[in-house]
Every structure is written in C-alpha cells, then in structure tokens.
C-alpha positions in Angstrom: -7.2 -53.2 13.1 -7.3 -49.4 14.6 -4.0 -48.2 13.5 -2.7 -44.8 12.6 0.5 -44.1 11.0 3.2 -42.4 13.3 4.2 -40.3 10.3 0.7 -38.3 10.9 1.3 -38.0 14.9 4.1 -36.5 13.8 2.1 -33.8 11.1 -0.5 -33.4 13.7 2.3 -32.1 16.5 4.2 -30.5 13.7 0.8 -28.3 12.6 -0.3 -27.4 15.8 3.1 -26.1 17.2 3.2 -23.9 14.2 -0.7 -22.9 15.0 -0.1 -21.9 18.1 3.3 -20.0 17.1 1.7 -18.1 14.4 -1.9 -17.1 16.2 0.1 -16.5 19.5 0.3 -12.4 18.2 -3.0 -12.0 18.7 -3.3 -12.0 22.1 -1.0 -9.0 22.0 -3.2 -5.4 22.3 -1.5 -3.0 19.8 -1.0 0.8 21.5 -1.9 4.2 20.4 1.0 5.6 19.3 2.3 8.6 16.9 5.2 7.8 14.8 7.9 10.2 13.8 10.0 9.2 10.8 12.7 12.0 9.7 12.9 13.3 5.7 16.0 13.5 4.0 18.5 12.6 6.8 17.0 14.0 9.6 18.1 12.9 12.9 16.2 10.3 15.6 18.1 11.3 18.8 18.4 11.8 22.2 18.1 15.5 21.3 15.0 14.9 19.4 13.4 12.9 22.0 14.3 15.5 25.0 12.7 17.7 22.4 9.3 15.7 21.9 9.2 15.3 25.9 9.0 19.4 26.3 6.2 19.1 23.1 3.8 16.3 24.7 4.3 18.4 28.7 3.5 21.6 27.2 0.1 19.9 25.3 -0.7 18.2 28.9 -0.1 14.9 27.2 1.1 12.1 29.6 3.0 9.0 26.9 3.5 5.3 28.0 6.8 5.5 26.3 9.3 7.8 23.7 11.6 5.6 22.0 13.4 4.8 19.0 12.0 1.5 17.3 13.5 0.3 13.9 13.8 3.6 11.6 11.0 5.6 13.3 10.9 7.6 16.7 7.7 5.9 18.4 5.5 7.7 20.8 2.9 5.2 22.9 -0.2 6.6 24.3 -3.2 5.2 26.5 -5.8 6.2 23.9 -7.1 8.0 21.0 -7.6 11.1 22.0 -4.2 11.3 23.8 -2.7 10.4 20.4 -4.7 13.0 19.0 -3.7 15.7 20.9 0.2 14.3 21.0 0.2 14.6 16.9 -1.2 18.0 16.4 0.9 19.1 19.1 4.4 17.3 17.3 3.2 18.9 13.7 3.2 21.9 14.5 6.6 21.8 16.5 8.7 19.3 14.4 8.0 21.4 11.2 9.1 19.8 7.9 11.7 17.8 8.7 9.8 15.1 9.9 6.4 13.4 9.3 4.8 12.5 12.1 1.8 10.2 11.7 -0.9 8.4 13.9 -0.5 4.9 14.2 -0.7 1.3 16.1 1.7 0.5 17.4 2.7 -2.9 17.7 3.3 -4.9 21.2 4.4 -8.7 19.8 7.8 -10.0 21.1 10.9 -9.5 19.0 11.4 -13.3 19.1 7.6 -13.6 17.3 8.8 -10.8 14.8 11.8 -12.0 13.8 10.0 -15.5 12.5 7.3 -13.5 10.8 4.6 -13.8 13.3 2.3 -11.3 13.0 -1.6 -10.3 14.6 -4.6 -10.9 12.2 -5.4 -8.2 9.9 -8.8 -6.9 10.9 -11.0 -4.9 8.3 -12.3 -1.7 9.3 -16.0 -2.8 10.1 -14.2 -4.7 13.3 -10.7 -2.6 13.8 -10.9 0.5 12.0 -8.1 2.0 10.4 -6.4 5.0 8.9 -8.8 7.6 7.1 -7.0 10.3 4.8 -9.1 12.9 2.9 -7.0 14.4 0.1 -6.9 17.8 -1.5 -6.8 17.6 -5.0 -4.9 20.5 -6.7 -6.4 20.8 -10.3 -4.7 24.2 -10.7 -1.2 22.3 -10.7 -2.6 19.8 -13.0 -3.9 22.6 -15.5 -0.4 24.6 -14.8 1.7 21.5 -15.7 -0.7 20.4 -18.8 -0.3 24.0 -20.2 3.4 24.1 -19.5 3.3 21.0 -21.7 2.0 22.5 -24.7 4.1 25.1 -24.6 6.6 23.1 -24.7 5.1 21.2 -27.7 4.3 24.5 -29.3 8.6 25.1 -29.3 9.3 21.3 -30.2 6.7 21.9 -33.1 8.3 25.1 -34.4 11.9 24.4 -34.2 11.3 20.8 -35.8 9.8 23.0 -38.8 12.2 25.7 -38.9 10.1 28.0 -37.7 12.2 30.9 -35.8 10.0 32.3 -33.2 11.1 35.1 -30.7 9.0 34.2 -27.8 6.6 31.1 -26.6 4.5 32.4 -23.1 1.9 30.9 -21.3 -0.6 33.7 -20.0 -3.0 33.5 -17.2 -5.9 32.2 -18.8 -4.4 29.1 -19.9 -3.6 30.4 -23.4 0.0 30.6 -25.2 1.0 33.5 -27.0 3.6 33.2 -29.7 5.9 36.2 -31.3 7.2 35.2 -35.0 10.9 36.1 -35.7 10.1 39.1 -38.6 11.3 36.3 -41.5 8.5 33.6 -40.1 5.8 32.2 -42.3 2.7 32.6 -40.3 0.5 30.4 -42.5 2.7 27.6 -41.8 3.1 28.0 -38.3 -0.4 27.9 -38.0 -0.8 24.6 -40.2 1.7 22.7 -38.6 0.4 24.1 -34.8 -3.0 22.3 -36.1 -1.7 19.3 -37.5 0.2 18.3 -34.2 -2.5 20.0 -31.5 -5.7 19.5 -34.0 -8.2 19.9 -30.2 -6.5 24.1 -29.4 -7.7 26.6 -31.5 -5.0 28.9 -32.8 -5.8 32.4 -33.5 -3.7 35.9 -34.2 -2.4 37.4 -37.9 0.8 37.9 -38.6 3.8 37.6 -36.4 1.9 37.6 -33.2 -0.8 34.8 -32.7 -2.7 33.2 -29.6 -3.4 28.7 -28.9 -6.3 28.4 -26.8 -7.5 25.7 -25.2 -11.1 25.1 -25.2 -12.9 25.2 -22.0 -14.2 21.6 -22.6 -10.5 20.5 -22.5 -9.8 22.5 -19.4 -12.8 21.0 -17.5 -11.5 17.4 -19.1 -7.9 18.4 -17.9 -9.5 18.7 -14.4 -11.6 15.9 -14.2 -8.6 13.2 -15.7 -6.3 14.5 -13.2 -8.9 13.3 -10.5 -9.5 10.0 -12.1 -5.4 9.4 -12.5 -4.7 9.8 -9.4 -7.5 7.5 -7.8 -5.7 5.3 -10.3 -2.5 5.3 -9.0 -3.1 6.0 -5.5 -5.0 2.1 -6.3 -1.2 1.4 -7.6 0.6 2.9 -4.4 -2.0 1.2 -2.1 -0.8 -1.5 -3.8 2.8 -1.8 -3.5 2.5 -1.2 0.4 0.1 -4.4 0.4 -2.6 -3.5 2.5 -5.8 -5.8 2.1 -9.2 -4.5 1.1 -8.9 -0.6 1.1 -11.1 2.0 0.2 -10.2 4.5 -2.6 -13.5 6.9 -3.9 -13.8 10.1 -4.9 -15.6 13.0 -2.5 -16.9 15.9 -4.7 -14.9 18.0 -7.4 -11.4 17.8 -6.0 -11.3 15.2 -2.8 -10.0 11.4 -2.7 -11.0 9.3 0.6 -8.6 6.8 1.3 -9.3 4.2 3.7 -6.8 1.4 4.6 -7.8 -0.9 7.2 -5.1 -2.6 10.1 -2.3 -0.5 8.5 0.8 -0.7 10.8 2.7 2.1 9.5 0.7 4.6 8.8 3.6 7.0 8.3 5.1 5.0 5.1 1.5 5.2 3.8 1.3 9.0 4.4 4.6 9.4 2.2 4.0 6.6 -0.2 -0.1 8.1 -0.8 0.6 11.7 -0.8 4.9 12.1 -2.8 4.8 13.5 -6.1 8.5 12.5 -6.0 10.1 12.3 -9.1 13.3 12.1 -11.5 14.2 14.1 -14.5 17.0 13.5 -16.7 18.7 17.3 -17.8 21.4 17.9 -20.1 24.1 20.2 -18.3 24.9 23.2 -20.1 28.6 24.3 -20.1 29.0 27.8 -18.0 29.7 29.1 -14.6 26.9 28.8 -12.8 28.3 30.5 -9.7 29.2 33.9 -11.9 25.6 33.4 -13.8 23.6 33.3 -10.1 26.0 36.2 -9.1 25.7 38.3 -12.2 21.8 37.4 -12.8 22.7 36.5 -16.3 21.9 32.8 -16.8 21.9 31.7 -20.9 18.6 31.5 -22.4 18.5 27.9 -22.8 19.3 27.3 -19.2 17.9 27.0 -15.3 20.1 27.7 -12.4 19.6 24.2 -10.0 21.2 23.1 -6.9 23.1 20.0 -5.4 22.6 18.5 -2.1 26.0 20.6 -1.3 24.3 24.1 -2.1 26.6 23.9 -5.4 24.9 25.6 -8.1 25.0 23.6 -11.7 23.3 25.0 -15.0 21.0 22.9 -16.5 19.3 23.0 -19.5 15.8 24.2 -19.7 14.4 21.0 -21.7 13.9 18.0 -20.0 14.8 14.5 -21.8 13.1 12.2 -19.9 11.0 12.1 -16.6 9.8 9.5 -14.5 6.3 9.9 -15.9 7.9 8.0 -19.0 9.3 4.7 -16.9 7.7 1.4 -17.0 9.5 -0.8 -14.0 11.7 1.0 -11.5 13.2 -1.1 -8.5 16.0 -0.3 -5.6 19.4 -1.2 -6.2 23.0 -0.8 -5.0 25.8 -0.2 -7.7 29.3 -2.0 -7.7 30.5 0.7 -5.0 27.8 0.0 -2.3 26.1 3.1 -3.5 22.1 3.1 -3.2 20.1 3.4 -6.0 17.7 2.8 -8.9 17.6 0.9 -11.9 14.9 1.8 -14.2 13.2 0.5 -17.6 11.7 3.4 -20.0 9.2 3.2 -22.0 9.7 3.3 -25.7 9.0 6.4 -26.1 11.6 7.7 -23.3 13.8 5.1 -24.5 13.6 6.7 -28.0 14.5 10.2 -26.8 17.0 9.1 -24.4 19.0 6.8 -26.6 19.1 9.9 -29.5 20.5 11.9 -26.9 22.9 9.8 -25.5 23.8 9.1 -28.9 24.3 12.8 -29.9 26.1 13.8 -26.4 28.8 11.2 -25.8 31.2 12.6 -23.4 29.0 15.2 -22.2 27.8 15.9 -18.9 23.8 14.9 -18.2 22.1 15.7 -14.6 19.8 13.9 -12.7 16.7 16.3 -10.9 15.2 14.7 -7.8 11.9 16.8 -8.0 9.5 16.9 -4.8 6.3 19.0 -4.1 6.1 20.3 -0.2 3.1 21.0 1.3 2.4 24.5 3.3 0.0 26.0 5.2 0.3 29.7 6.1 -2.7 31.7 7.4 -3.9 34.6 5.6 -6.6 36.9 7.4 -7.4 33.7 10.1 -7.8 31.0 7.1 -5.9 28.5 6.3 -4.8 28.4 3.1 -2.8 25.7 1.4 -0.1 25.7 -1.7 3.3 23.6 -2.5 6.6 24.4 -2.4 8.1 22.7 -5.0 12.1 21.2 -4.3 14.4 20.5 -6.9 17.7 18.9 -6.0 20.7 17.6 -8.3 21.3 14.4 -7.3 24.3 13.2 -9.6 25.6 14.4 -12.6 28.2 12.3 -14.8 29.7 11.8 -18.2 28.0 10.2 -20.9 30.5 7.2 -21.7 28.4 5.5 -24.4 25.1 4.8 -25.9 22.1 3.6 -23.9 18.3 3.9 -23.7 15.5 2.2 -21.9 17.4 0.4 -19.2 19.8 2.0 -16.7 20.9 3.1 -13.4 21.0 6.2 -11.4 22.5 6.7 -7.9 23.5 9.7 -5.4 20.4 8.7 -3.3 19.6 7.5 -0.4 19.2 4.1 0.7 15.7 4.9 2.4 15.2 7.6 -0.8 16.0 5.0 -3.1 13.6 2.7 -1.8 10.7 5.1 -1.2 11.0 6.2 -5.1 11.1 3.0 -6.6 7.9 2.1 -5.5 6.5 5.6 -6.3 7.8 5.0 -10.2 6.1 1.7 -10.3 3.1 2.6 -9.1 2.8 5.8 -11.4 3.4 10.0 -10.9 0.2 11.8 -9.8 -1.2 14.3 -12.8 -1.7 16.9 -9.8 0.0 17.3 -6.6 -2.5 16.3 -3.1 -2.5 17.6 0.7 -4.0 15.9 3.0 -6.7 18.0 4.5 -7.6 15.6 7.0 -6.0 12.5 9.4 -7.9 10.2 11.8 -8.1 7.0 13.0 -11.7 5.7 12.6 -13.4 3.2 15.1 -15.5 0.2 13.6 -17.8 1.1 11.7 -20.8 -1.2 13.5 -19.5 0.3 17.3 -16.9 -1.5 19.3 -19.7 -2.3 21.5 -21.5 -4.3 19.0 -18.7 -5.9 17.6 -17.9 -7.4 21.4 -21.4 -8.2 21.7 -21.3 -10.2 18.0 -17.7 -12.0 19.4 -19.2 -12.8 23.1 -22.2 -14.0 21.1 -20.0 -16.6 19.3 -17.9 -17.6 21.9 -20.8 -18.9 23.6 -22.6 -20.5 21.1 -19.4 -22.4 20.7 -19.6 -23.5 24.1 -23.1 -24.7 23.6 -22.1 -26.7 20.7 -19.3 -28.4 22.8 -21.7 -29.2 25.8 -24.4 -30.6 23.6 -21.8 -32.5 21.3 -19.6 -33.6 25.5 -23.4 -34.6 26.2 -24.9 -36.4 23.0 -21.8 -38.3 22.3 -19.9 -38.6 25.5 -16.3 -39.3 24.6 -16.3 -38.6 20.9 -18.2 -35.5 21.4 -15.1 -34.7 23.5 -12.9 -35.4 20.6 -15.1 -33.6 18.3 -15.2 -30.3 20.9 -11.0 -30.5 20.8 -10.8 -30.9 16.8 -13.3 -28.2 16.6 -11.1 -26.2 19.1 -8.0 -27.0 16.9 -9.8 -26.0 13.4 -10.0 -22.7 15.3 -6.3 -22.3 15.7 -5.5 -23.4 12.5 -7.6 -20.8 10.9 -6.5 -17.7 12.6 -2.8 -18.7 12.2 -3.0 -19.1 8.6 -4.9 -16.1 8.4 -2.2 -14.2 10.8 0.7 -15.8 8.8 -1.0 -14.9 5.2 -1.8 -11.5 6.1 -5.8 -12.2 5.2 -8.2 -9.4 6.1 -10.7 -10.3 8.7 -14.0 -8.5 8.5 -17.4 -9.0 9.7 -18.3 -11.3 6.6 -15.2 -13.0 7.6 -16.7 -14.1 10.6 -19.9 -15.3 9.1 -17.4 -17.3 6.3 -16.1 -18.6 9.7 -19.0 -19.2 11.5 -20.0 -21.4 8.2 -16.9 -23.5 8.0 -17.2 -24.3 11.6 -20.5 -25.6 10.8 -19.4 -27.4 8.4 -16.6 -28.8 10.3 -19.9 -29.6 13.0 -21.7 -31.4 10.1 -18.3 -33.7 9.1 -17.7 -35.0 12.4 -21.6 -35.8 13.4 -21.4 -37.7 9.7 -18.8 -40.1 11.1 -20.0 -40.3 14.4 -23.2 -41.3 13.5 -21.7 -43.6 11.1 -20.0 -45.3 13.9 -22.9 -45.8 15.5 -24.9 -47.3 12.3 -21.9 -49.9 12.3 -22.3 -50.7 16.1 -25.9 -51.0 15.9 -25.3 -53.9 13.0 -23.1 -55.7 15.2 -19.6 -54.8 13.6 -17.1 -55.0 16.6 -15.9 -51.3 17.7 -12.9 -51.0 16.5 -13.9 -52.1 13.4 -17.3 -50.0 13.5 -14.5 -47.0 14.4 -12.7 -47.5 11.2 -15.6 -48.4 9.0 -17.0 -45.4 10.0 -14.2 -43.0 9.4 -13.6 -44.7 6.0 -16.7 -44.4 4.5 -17.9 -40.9 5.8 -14.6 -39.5 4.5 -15.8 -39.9 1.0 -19.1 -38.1 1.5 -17.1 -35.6 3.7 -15.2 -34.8 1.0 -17.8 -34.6 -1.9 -19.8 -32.0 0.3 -16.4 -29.7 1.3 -15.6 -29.9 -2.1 -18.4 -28.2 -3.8 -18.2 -25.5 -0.5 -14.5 -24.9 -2.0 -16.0 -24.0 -5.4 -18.5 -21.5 -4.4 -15.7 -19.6 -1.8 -13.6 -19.7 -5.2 -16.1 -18.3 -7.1 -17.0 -16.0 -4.7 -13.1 -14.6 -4.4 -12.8 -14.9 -8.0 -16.0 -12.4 -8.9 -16.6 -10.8 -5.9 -15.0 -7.4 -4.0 -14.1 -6.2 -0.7 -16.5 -7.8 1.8 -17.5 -11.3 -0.4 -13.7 -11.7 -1.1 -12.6 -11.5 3.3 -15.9 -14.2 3.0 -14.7 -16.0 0.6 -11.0 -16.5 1.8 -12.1 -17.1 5.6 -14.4 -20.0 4.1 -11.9 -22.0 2.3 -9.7 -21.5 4.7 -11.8 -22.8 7.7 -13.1 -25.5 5.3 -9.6 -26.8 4.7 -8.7 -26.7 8.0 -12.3 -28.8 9.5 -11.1 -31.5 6.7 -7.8 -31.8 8.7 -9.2 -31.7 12.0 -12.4 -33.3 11.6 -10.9 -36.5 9.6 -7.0 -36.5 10.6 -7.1 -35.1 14.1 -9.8 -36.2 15.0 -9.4 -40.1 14.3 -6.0 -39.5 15.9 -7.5 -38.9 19.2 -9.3 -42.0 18.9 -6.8 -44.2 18.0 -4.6 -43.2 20.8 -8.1 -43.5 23.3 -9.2 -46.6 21.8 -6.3 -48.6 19.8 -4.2 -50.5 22.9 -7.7 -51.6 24.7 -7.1 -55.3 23.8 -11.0 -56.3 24.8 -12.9 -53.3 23.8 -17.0 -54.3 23.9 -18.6 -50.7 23.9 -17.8 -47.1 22.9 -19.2 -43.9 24.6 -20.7 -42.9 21.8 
C-alpha cells in the first residue's frame, strides 16, 4: 500500500548531491583584491611582482597575497580601503602598460571551478558592485562627425567631376572649399545641397564655406551621448552581467553600475575601448625615404607596424568597423588568431567594388585605439586621448570578396577582446573614466544582516511550531523545507540569477508557499484518520489528493512570476525569477521529498495503528 518507486530515491539523492555541490561556493568569502592585467603583450612576472611589492611598501599597504591567477596578476587585501590605497598607488606606477582595476576576488576551490560552481550573484542593494562614472568627450564626437563631411564633401565633388584644390575643416566646425580655376561653382553648390540638404553652403566663386547649423552641432552632441549609453547596454551585454545600471549624469557623464562583477578589469576594457579596424588600400612608395625626406604623396598617411616598419597608406578609408554587423574570434588554417567578420551591405558594397577594382594589390588592416591621459597643467588635471594606430597585417588581394571575411595578425586575447567590441557596436565619442569605486549596499551592510538574521530566525520558528504541531511530519516538513532551500540557491548559483532584496521577498514567498503545500497534505492526512481510513492508507490518500490542489494553486503563482519577468525590470524581474524558482523547487520537496521521508519512516511498520501527526 505505501510504496515509493526506487527510481525517485534515486532522483532525490541524485538532486541533492548536485544541491549541495553547486550552493557549496557560497560559503566561500570573496577578498579585496586589485587586479592587474597587462595590454598588448605586457609581461606578468616575477619582475613585475618584486616590482608591485616595492609599490604597495612604499603606500604603507600590507597584501594577503601577490600572485599570478589565470591571465591577471592578483593582489588580495583585508579591506576596502587597503584596496583603495593599493590601486591608486599601482596606477600611478605601472603606467600604461597595464590596467589595473578593483576587484573581488574569488576564494572557491579549483576543484568547484573547474565543474562550474560558482557563489550566488548578489545585486547591489545586498553586495554592491563596481561603480564607473564616465567622461564623455563630445569634442571627439563633433571632430570625427565633421571629418566625415569633409570627407563627403570630396566623395561628392570628385563623383561630379568637380576639380577642387583644397577641402579643410576650420575651427568652428565649418569646411572651406578652394575650386580648381576651371570649376563650375553653381554646380558645386547644387550637388553639395542635394547630398548634405541640413549644412548651409555659402561663398561666390572659387572659394566657398559648408556650415553646420548650430542645432546640428548641439544634436551631434546629444546623439553621441545617447549612442553610447546604447552600446555600452550592448558591451554590458556580451560580458553577461545581470541587472546593471546604465543612466546618464548631466551633459556629458554615463553611470555605469554592474552588480557582483568578478572581473572588473575585463569590464573596464570592454566599457571604456574605442578599439577598432579599418581596412586601407596601400599605396605603392618608399615609405622609409617619404618619413625621411618629409615628402609623403598627397593621397597618402605615413602608418606603422607592430615592428616600427613604416607602410604608406592611403588617406581614404574603405571600410571600418563602424560598418560590421557580426564579428566573432577565430583561428585561421595556420593557428593564427583572429577575426571573422560580416559587413553590412553598405560596407559590403564598397568593399566588394574595391576588391573588384584592386586584384593583386596590396590592402592594410589599421588596429585603431584611443589612450587615455592625464597630465597636469597649473595643478589641474586635465584629460585628452592619445590616439594609436598600428598595421596589423597587410596582404594581397587574391580575388573578389565582400561582406564576409577574415583578418588576422592579432592577438589571441586582442582577437577576442575586439570581437565582442564589434558586436556590441563603436562608441560615436571616445570616454575616460573619471571615477572607480566599489560601492557598499545600498540599504547598509548592517541592515542587510539584520533583514538575513531576521529570516533565519523566523525560519526556525516555523520549524519549532511545525516539530511541535505535527510531531513527526512536522519533522519531515522542517527537512523538505530545509532542502527547498538548497535547491534554490544552487540553481540560482549554477544559473548565474541575480539575488537582490526583492529576491528575498520572491523567496520568502515561495517558502510560504512551500509552508502552505505541505500543511495542505498534512492536514489532509489527518481528515482521512479522523474518518477511520487505516494510516497508511490515510498517508497515501492524503498525498494523492492534496497534490492536485497543490498544483492548481503553484500553478497560477508560476503565471504571475512569468508575467512579472516578462513585463517587468531590474528589481520585479530578480522577484520574479527567485519566485518560480523557489516555487518549483517547494513542489519537489514538498510532494516528492517529502512523501519519501515517509515512506521510508512508515512503509516496513507491518502493524502501524497511529501516526504522530
């Protein structure tokens, strides 16, 4: 009569091995730490650590511990301020070869890491997290705007047969134009119109003025602010971190909050590159004798390879990676690093009629990266970019091709880091970080404990009253409720869900509802006993026919969490998810795990008259 398959002993054991596996990381306190990753190459060494050492002495900072861990040079600290003092002190020593970041640094076993086990994302209402507050430059974003109409002003005139002796962008934004002697102004003005109908074009004769209205300017400005809050969302993104905070502060600031991020120093490079690619055609020449004489050909721009080699490139670029629509990492057929990328239609266009026109000529590939500096000029600090421009391969064109391709001569780590930059989008102006921190929770650590300790004891409560009311099933009822517990923070650890404060009350309901499910079939036990039904046959009456009701009523919980994640944000999504969650797990526990228990209590009493219940 009572009776439960082995198969489901077997699930039971099975789940709550893996349980306790995946929520065994969170007993494991993460440490202060600054993280040093080196740019381009840089070394991690013994050299480098002796030299962090003298850094962290001579700032009267004492560390836990200076190693090497994975790809990053990882220094642990007892606390905040320690950290604080240990990164501004590393900045301003390492210098740009290196990015040094704060960070948490991770204490879980290797043997936990290597199966995935990770500690619970926690939101920044209980953990914190990193807090960036970017500089926008809209003076780049103007700058590079401008330098594309003057572009378009040259495209524009030579695609008419316009000759023109000179196409300059002034100071104010505006772009003067000098006629050859045998131009017709008239049509260079019409056709200047038709293709840039919003700039005003003004001058007689040979010599005549585009301006751009300040409207446009002050547009310029304000899209470049909106783009990149947009594709910072993108690169926030593509490192996966759960509920973050992107908003704009004033004219020309971006806050960027990303709770329980690990690496904060892949987030620093990933938020703030303005990496790119640009495709060049190479223009035959020496470029050695042109840097030596000074006398580079008019259509053409000394660059430089990663060897110092200087190569003349042309000053028109074919295709940049503003123009790409997927981009991922790759390695070629000679274990070379790279990426494959997928144009748009546009770039596609204008690189397949240049491949098509150039076969068997040489084409360059420009890794272009903006530096931030910050010199001091009369005690201020004042911040600018230095902008580096590298060749990274050049090679023959062997046939025609357009919106899919490769390129290599980077990096593995390069290769990597750019991919996701050209999925996620460029930036329409470059950004410096103006300032770093680690924030606290934003309700107080102290009230966060207090809310924890709170919870922990009304848990206790619940198990002493249920021990009390029901005797031996409210001991079975206390251990499933203890197991719907483990369940819930593994899955949340092994899923990578964001625990907030809501999260806990999305918890605190499903436990409650877990509560509810077991006092259902307990009592409907007891309905059955009071009839006369035998006990074992009151037990499995009573699971059977509360599992139904059970069900209905966790069913129609499931549909509001879903409809909660589906049209809510940020704090009523980490609600939602810990609700379904927990409710999915006290449907397991309360009606599997829980009638397990009893059969293994109950099932091999041959003359069973009462139950403690």
């Amino acid at each position: 009569m009572l009776e439960f398959p082995r198969w489901k002993y077997f699930v039971i054991l099975l789940v709550l091995a893996l349980s306790v596996v995946y929520a065994l990381p969170n007993i494991y306190q993460s440490d202060y730490a600054v993280q040093i990753t080196g740019n381009r190459g840089a070394a991690l060494d013994d050299a480098l650590k002796t030299r962090v050492g003298g850094y962290l002495e001579a700032a009267a900072v004492q560390p836990k511990s200076v190693a090497v861990e994975g790809d990053s040079l990882m220094v642990r600290l007892a606390d905040a301020n320690a950290q604080t003092l240990a990164a501004d002190a590393l900045r301003s020593n390492l210098g740009e070869n290196y990015t040094v970041a704060l960070n948490l640094a991770s204490n879980v076993p290797p043997w936990l890491d290597r199966i995935g086990a990770a500690p619970m994302v926690l939101g920044l209402d209980l953990q914190g997290g990193v807090h960036f507050v970017l500089q926008v430059d809209q003076k780049a974003a103007l700058e590079k705007r401008v330098d594309a109409y003057v572009e378009d002003v040259r495209v524009t005139l030579r695609d008419n047969r316009i000759r023109y002796t000179a196409v300059d962008r002034r100071a104010d934004h505006s772009i003067a134009i000098t006629l050859a002697s045998d131009a017709d102004p008239a049509k260079a003005r019409e056709q200047l119109a038709k293709v840039m109908p919003t700039l005003a074009v003004e001058g007689a004769g040979s010599r005549m003025v585009v301006r751009i209205p300040e409207a446009e300017l002050g547009a310029i400005s304000e899209g470049a602010l909106k783009q990149n809050i947009d594709t910072l969302r993108n690169r926030v993104n593509e490192l996966g971190v759960a509920e973050p905070i992107i908003q704009r502060q004033g004219n020309d600031r971006i806050v960027v909050q990303l709770p329980g991020v690990q690496d904060t120093a892949a987030a620093k490079r990933m938020i703030g590159a303005t990496a790119t690619l640009e495709w060049r055609a190479v223009i035959d020449g020496n470029a050695a004798d042109a840097v030596a004489s000074g006398r580079v050909p008019p259509e053409a721009k000394v660059f430089y390879r990663r060897t110092g080699e200087p190569v003349l490139l042309s000053k028109r670029v074919i295709v940049t990676g503003d123009q790409m629509q997927t981009a991922s990492a790759m390695v070629d057929q000679n274990g070379q690093p790279g990426v494959s990328v997928t144009l748009s239609n546009v770039g596609g266009d204008r690189m397949f009629d240049f491949t098509s026109a150039n076969v068997g000529k040489p084409m360059a590939v420009v890794f272009t990266e903006r530096v931030p500096q910050v010199t001091m000029v009369n005690g201020e600090e004042v911040r600018s970019f230095r902008v580096r421009e590298e060749v990274i391969n050049t090679a023959t064109i062997q046939g025609v091709f357009g919106k899919n391709f490769q390129t290599t001569g980077l990096e593995k780590a390069e290769a990597e880091d750019l991919a996701k930059l050209l999925r996620a989008g460029s930036l329409a102006a470059p950004m410096d970080f103006v300032e770093e921190r680690i924030v606290g929770p934003s309700l107080g650590a102290e009230n966060v404990e207090r809310g924890v300790t709170a919870v922990l004891y009304a848990f206790l409560f619940t198990l002493v009253f249920f021990g009390v009311y029901y005797r031996m099933f409210g001991l079975i009822t206390g251990v499933a409720l203890m197991f719907n517990l483990l369940i819930v923070v593994a899955v949340m650890s092994l899923f990578g869900a964001t625990m907030t404060l809501p999260g806990f009350a999305g918890l605190a309901l499903s436990i409650g509802l877990s509560v509810d499910a077991n006092v259902l079939i307990n009592e409907r036990i007891r309905e059955e006993l009071r009839a006369g039904v035998p006990p074992k046959t009151s037990i499995v009456t009573g699971y059977d026919k509360a599992s139904g009701t059970i069900l209905d009523a966790n069913l129609t919980a499931i549909i509001a969490g879903i409809a909660l994640y589906a049209f809510g944000t940020g704090p009523l999504k980490g609600f939602a998810v810990t609700l379904m969650i927990g409710i999915l797990a006290s449907m397991f526990t309360a009606i599997t795990v829980s009638r397990a228990i009893v059969t293994l209590v109950y099932a091999r009493r041959k003359k069973l008259k009462s139950l403690a219940i």
